[in-house]
C-alpha positions as CSV (number, residue, x, y, z in Angstrom):
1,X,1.1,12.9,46.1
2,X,1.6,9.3,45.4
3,X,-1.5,9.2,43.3
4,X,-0.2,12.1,41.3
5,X,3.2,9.9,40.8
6,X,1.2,7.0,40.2
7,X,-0.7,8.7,36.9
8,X,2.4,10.3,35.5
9,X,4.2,6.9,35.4
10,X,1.5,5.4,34.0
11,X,1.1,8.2,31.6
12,X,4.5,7.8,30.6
13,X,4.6,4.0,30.5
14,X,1.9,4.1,28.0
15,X,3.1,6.8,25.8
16,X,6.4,4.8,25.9
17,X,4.5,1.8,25.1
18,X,2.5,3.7,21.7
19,X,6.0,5.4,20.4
20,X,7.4,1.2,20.5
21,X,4.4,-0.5,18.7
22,X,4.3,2.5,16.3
23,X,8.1,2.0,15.8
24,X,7.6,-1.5,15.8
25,X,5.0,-1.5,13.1
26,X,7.0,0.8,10.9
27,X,10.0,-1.8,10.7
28,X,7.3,-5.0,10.5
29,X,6.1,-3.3,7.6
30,X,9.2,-1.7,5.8
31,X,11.2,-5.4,6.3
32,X,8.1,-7.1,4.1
33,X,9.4,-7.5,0.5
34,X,8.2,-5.7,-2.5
35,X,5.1,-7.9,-4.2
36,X,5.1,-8.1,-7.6
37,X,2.9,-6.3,-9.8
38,X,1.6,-8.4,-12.1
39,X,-2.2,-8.6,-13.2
40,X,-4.5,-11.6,-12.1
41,X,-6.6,-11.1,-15.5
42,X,-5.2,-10.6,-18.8
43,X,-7.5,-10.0,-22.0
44,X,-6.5,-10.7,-25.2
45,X,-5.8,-7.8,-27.6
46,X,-9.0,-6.4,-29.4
47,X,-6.9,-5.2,-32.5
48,X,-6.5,-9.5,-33.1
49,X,-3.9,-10.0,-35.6
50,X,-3.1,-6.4,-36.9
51,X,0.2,-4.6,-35.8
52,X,0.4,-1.5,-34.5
53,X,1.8,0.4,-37.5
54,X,-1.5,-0.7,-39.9
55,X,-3.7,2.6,-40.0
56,X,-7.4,2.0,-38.8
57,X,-10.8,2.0,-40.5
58,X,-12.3,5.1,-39.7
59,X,-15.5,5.2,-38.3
60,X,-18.9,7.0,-39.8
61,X,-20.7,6.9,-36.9
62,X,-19.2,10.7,-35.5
């Protein structure tokens, strides 16, 4: 009988112990602030100089 005791406390202990690291790991990661999302690499613009408006040259190669 004691052994029976014995493996439902530690059964509980451990499932006890799982729903606190899970809960635990939630918070950790929910108090972590927002990072920033902002590219590493930037590349320059392959239109150069032209604005946006300025119609484009079509191409013959279609």
């Amino acid at each position: 009988m004691s052994r029976i005791v014995a493996a439902l406390l530690t059964c509980a202990l451990s499932a006890a112990l799982a729903a606190g690291a899970a809960f635990g790991l939630v918070t950790a990661l929910t108090a972590a602030p927002e990072q920033p999302n902002v590219p590493l690499v930037t590349f320059p613009d392959p239109a150069g100089d032209r604005s946006a408006s300025a119609p484009r040259t079509p191409t013959t190669d279609r």
